[in-house]
C-alpha positions as CSV (number, residue, x, y, z in Angstrom):
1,X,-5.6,-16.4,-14.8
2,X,-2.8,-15.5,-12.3
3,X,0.0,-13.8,-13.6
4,X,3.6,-13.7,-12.5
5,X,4.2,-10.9,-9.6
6,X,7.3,-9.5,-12.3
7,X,3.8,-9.3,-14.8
8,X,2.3,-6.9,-12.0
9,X,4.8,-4.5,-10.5
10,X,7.5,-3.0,-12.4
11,X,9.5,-0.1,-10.7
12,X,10.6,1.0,-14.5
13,X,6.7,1.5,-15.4
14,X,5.2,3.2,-11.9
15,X,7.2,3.4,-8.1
16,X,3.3,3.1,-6.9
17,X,1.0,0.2,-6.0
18,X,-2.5,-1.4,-4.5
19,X,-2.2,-3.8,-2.6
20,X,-4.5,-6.4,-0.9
21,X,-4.3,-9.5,1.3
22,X,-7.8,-11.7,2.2
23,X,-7.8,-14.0,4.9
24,X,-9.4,-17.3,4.2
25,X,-11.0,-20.0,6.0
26,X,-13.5,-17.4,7.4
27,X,-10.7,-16.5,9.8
28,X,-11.5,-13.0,11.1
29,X,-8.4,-10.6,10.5
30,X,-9.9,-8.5,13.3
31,X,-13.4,-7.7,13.6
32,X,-16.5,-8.9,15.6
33,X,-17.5,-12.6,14.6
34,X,-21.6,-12.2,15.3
35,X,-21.6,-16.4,15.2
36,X,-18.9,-17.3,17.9
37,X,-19.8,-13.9,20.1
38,X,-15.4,-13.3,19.6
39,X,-14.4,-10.2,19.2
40,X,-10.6,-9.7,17.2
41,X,-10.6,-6.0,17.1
42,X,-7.3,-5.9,18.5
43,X,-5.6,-7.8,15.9
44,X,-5.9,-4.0,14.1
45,X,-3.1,-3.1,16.1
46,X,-0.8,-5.9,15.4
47,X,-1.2,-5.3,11.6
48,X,-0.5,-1.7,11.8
49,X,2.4,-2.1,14.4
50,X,4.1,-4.4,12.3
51,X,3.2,-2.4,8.9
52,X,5.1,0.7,10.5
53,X,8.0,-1.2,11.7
54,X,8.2,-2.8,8.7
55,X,8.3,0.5,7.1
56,X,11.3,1.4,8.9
57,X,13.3,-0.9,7.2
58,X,11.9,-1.1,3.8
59,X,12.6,1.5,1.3
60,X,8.6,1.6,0.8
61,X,6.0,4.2,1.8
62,X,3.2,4.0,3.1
63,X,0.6,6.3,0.6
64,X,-2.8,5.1,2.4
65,X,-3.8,1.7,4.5
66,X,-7.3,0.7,5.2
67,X,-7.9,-2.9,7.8
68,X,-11.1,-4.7,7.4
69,X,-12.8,-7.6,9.2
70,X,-11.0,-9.7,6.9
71,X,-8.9,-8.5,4.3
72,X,-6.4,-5.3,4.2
73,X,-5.1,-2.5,1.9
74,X,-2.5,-0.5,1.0
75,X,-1.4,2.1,-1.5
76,X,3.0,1.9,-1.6
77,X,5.4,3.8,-2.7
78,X,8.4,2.1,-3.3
79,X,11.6,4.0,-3.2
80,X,14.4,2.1,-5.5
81,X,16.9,5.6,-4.9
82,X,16.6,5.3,-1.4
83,X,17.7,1.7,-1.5
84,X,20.8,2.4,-3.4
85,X,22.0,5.2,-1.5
86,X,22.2,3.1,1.6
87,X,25.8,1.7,2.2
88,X,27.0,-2.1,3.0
89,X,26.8,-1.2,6.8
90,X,22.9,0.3,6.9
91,X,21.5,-2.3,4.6
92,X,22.4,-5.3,6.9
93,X,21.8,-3.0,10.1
94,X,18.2,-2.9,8.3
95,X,18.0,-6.7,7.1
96,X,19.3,-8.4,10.4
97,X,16.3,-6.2,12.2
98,X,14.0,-9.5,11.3
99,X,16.5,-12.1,10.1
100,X,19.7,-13.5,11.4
101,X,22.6,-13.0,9.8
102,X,24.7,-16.1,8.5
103,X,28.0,-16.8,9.7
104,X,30.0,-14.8,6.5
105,X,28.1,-11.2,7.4
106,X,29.0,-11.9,11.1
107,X,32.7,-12.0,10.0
108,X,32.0,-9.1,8.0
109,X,30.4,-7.0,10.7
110,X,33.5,-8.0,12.8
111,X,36.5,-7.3,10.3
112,X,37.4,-10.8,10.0
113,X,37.3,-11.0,6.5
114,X,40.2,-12.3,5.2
115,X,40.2,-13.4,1.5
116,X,39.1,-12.1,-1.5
117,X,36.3,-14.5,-2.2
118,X,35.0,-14.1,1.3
119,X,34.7,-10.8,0.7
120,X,33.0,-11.3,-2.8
121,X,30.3,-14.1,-1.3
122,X,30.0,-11.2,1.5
123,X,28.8,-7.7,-1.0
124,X,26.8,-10.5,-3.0
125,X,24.7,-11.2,0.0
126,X,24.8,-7.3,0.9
127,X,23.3,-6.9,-2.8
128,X,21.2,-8.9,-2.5
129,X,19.5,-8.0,0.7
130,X,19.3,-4.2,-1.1
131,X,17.4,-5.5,-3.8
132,X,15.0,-7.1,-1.4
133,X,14.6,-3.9,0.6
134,X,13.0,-2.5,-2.1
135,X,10.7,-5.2,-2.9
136,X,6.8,-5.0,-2.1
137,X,7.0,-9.0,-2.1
138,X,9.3,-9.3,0.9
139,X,7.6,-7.1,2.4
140,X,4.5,-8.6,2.4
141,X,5.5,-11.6,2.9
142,X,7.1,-10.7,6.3
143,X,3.9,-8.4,7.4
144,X,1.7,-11.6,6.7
145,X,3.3,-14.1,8.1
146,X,3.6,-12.2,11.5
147,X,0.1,-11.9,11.5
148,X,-0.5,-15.9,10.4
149,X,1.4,-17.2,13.2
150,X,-0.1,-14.9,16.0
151,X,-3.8,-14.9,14.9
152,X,-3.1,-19.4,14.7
153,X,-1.5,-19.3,18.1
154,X,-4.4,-17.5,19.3
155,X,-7.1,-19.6,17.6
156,X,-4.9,-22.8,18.8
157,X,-4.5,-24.0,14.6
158,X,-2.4,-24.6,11.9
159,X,-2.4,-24.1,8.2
160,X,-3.0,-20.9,5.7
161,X,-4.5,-18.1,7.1
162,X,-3.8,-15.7,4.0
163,X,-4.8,-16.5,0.3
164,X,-2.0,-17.5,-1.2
165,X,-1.1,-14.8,-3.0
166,X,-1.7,-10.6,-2.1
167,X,-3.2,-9.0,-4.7
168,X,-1.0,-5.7,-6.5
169,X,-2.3,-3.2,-8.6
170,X,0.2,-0.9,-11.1
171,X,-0.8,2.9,-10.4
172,X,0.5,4.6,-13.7
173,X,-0.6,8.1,-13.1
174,X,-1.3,11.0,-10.2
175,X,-5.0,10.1,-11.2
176,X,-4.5,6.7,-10.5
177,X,-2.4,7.2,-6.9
178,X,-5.0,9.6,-5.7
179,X,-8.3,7.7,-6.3
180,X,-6.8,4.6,-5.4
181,X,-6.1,6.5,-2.1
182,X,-9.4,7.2,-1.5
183,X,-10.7,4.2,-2.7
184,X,-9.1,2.4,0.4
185,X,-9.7,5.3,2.5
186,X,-13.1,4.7,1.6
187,X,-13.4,1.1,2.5
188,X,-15.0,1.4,6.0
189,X,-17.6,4.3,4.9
190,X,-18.3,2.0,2.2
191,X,-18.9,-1.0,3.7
192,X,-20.7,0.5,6.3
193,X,-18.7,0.2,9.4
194,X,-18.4,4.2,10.2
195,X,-20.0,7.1,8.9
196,X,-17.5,9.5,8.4
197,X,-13.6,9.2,7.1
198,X,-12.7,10.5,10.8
199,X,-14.2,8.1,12.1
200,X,-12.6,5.0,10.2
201,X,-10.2,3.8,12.6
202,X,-7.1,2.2,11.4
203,X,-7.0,4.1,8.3
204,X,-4.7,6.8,6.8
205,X,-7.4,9.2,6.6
206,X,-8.1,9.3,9.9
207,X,-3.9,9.2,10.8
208,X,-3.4,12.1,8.5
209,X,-6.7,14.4,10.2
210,X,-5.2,13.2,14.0
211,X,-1.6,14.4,12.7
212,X,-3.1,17.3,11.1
213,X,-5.0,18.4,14.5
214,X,-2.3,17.3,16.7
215,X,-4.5,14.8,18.6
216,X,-1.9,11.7,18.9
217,X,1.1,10.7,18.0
218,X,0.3,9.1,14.4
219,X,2.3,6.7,12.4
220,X,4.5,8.5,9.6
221,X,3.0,8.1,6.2
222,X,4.0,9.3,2.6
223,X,3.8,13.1,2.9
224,X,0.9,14.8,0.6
225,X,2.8,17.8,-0.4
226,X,1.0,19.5,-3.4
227,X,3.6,20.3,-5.4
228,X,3.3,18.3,-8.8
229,X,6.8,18.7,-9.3
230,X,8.6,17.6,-6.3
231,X,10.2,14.1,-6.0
232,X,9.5,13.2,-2.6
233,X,5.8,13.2,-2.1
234,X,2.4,12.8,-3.4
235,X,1.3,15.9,-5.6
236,X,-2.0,16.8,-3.5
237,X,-2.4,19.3,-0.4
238,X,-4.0,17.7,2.9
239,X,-7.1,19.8,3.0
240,X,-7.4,19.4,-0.7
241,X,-7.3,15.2,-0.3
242,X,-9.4,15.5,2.7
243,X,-12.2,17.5,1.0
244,X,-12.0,14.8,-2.2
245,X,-12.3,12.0,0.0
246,X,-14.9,14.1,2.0
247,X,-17.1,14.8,-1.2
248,X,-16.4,11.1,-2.8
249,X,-17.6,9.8,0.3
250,X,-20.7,11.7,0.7
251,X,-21.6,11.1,-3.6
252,X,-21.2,7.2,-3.1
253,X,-23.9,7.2,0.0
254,X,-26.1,9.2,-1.6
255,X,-25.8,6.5,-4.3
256,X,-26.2,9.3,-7.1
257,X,-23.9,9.7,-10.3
258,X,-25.1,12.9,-11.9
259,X,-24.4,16.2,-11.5
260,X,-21.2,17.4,-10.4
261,X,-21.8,19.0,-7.2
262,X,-21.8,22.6,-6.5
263,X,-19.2,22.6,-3.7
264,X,-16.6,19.5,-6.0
265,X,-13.1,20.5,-4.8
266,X,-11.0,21.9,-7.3
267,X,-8.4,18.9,-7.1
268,X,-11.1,17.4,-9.6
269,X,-10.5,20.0,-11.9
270,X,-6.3,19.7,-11.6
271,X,-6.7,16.1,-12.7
272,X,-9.0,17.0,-15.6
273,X,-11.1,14.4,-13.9
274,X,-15.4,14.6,-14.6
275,X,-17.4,13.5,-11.3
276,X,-19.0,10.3,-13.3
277,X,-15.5,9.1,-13.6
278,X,-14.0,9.6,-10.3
279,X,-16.9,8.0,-8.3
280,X,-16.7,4.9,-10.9
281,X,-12.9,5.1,-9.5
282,X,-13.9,4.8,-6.3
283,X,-15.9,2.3,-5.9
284,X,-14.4,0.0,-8.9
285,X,-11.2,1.0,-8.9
286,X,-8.9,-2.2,-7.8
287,X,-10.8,-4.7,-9.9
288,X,-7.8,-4.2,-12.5
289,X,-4.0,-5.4,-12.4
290,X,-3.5,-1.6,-13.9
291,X,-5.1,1.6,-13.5
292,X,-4.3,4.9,-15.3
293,X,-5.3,7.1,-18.1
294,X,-5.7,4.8,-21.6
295,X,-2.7,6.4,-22.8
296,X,-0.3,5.7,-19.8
297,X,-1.6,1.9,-19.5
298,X,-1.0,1.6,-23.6
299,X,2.8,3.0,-22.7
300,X,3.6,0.7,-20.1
301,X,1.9,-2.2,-21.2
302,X,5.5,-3.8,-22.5
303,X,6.8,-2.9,-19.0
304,X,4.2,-5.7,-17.7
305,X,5.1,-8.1,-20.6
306,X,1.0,-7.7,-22.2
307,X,0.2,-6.5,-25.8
308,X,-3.3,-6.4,-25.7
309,X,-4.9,-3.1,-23.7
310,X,-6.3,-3.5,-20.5
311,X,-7.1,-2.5,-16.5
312,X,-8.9,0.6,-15.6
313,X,-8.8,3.5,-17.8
314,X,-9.7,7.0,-16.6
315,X,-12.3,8.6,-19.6
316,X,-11.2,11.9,-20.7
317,X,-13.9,14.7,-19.8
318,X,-16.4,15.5,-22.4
């Protein structure tokens, strides 16, 4: 049954969520259509040129982004502080970036402003818009409908070209942000497109080892700074995410879920994680609204308005 998008992210519960858009209609999002011999690959670059331009406005980071043939995903962080600390002047400087502003902000903007409910309509716009630079919906909603009228202007039709809705995931815990990471880093090793995360283009992975060796100039993403403490980024070194994505990678392929390896990173270890669980994570990990240790889900559940337990529980290890 769908559930309400305020049912599925909650900034009070978790500032962190998995997200995923299909195409339908058997419309390729980019790709290499083997029946009609057309090739869409560069339609890779308008989804991440607008994702990273998007995220110059937004007040949401970018944690990890996979694009597929036909479907995308992200891991966001959204940053509610950010958003508030932003005054009247550099929220609508943000906002008008992809809208036009109405007549009263044009006033504003000018210092014609002259009355005391003009100037009331004016903040309540200004509000509003701040609220809305903060939310994963607007967002979303302006990345895919970029891409809708571009990819129908180039296939010369009309109607949907996303499902209807994107599909958002609650990521309660570190556990939860960092597999759900490299689940989507995952995606093209896993569906068989490239062999190596390296060599996944148009994935974080592969932007974070480029930035790392200084290949390219790389889009900015949500640092990984491996500090559990700190505020500002995700509490896992580079080479430490690199090796876990590296040795998840290599498990899945090998199609074996036994023994923990000999050389496991000790990032497994950190997260009191056991190898049976973490490779379950990766490959089954977004098939749930929430995901999270059973005790963090339980805590939150009133956050998403549920009673009853559910979504992806980490086991503790035996």
């Amino acid at each position: 049954m769908t559930r309400a998008r305020n049912q599925q992210i909650c900034l009070d519960a978790t500032e962190y969520y998995h997200c995923v858009s299909r195409c339908v209609r058997r419309a390729f999002l980019c790709g290499f259509d083997e029946d009609t011999g057309v090739s869409y690959e560069h339609r890779r670059g308008w989804v991440e040129e607008r994702l990273f331009a998007l995220t110059q406005v937004f007040c949401i980071d970018i944690c990890a982004y996979a694009i597929m043939s036909n479907h995308y995903h992200l891991v966001l962080h959204v940053n509610r502080q950010q958003a508030s600390a932003l005054s009247d002047l550099e929220v609508i400087d943000r906002w008008i970036t992809f809208h036009l502003p109405p007549v009263l902000i044009q006033k504003y903007l000018r210092g014609e402003i002259n009355s005391t409910a003009e100037r009331a309509s004016a903040l309540k716009i200004i509000n509003l818009w701040r609220e809305r630079l903060y939310s994963i919906s607007w967002m979303m909603k302006l990345l895919n409908q970029f891409i809708a009228t571009e990819a129908n202007k180039e296939d010369a039709c009309s109607g949907h070209f996303w499902e209807g809705r994107f599909k958002s995931q609650a990521l309660l815990d570190d556990k939860a942000l960092i597999a759900a990471m490299a689940y989507v880093d995952l995606n093209p090793v896993r569906a068989g497109i490239s062999d190596t995360p390296e060599s996944s283009d148009f994935t974080s992975i592969q932007s974070r080892i480029n930035a790392d060796q200084g290949k390219k100039e790389t889009p900015k993403l949500y640092p990984l700074i491996g500090d559990i403490q700190a505020q500002d980024g995700i509490p896992i070194r580079l080479v430490d995410y690199i090796q876990l994505v590296e040795w998840t990678g290599r498990r899945f392929r090998e199609q074996k879920q036994g023994q923990i390896h000999p050389n496991q990173p000790p990032i497994l270890e950190r997260l009191a994680l056991c190898s049976d669980t973490w490779i379950h994570a990766a490959l089954h990990l977004s098939q749930a609204s929430l995901a999270g240790e059973a005790s963090t889900i339980k805590r939150n559940l009133h956050h998403f308005g549920r009673k009853r337990m559910t979504g992806f529980r980490f086991s503790q290890p035996r």
